[in-house]
C-alpha positions as CSV (number, residue, x, y, z in Angstrom):
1,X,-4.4,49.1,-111.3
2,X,-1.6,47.3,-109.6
3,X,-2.3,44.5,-106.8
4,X,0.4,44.7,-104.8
5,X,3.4,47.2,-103.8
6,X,6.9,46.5,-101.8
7,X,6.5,48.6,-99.5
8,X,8.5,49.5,-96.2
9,X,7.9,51.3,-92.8
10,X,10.3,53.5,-91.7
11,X,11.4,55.7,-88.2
12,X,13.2,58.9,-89.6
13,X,15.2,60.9,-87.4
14,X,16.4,58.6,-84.7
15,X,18.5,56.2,-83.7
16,X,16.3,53.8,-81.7
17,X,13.3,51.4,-83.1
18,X,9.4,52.6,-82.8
19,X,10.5,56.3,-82.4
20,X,10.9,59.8,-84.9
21,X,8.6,60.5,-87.4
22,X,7.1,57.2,-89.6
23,X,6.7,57.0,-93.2
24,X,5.9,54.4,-95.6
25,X,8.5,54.4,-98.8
26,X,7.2,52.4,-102.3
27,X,9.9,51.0,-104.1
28,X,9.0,51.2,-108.1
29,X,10.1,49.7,-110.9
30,X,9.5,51.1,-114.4
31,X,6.4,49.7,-114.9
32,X,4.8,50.7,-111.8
33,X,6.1,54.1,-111.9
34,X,4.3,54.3,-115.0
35,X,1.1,53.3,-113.5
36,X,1.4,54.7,-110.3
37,X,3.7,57.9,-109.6
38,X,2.0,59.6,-112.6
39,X,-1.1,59.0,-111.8
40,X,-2.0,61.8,-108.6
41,X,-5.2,60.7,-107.3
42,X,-3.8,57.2,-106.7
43,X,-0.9,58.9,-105.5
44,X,-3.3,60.3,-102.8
45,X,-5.2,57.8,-102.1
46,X,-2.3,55.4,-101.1
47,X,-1.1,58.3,-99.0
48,X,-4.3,58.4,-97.2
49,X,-4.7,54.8,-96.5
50,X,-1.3,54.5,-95.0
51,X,-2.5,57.7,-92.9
52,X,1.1,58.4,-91.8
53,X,3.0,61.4,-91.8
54,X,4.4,61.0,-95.1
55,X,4.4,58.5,-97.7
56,X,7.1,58.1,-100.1
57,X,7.1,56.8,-104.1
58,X,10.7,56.1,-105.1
59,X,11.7,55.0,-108.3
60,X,15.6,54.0,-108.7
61,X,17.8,55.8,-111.3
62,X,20.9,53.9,-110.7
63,X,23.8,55.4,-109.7
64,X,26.1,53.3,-107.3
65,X,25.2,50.9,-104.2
66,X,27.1,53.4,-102.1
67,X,25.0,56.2,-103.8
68,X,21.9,55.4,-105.3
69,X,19.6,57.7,-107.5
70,X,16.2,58.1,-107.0
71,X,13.2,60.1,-108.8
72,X,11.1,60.8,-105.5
73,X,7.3,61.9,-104.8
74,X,6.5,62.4,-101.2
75,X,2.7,62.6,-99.9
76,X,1.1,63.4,-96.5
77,X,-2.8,62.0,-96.5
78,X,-3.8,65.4,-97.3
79,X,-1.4,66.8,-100.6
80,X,2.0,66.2,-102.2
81,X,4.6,68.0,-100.7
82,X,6.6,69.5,-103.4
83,X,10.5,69.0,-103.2
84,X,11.9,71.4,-105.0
């Protein structure tokens, strides 16, 4: 189990604070990928307790600063929403 996440809260779809649609987006590194974004149920759970719209697990691939790579899950409270 992992005790703590970076974490951040965003507004998608507008321009102006507080407004659009939330979601929460987890930054992972390798090892927390590992133990998190393969592991569903947690997956769901952390979904759940943010109880937003959607939650997002993000692990970096590199790529550039301008464009970076990233290997994405994305969560409502209820199911994953598949991406492809």
């Amino acid at each position: 189990m992992v005790s703590s996440l970076r974490f951040y809260t965003v507004d998608a779809f507008t321009k102006a604070p507080f407004r659009g649609n939330q979601a929460a987006v987890i930054v992972l590194d390798s090892a927390d990928h590992e133990k998190i974004a393969q592991d569903e149920e947690l997956c769901q759970t952390i979904a759940a307790e943010f109880n937003i719209a959607e939650t997002a697990f993000a692990k970096p691939l590199g790529g550039t600063e301008v464009q970076p790579k990233y290997l994405l899950r994305w969560w409502t409270p209820t199911y994953e929403i598949p991406l492809w």
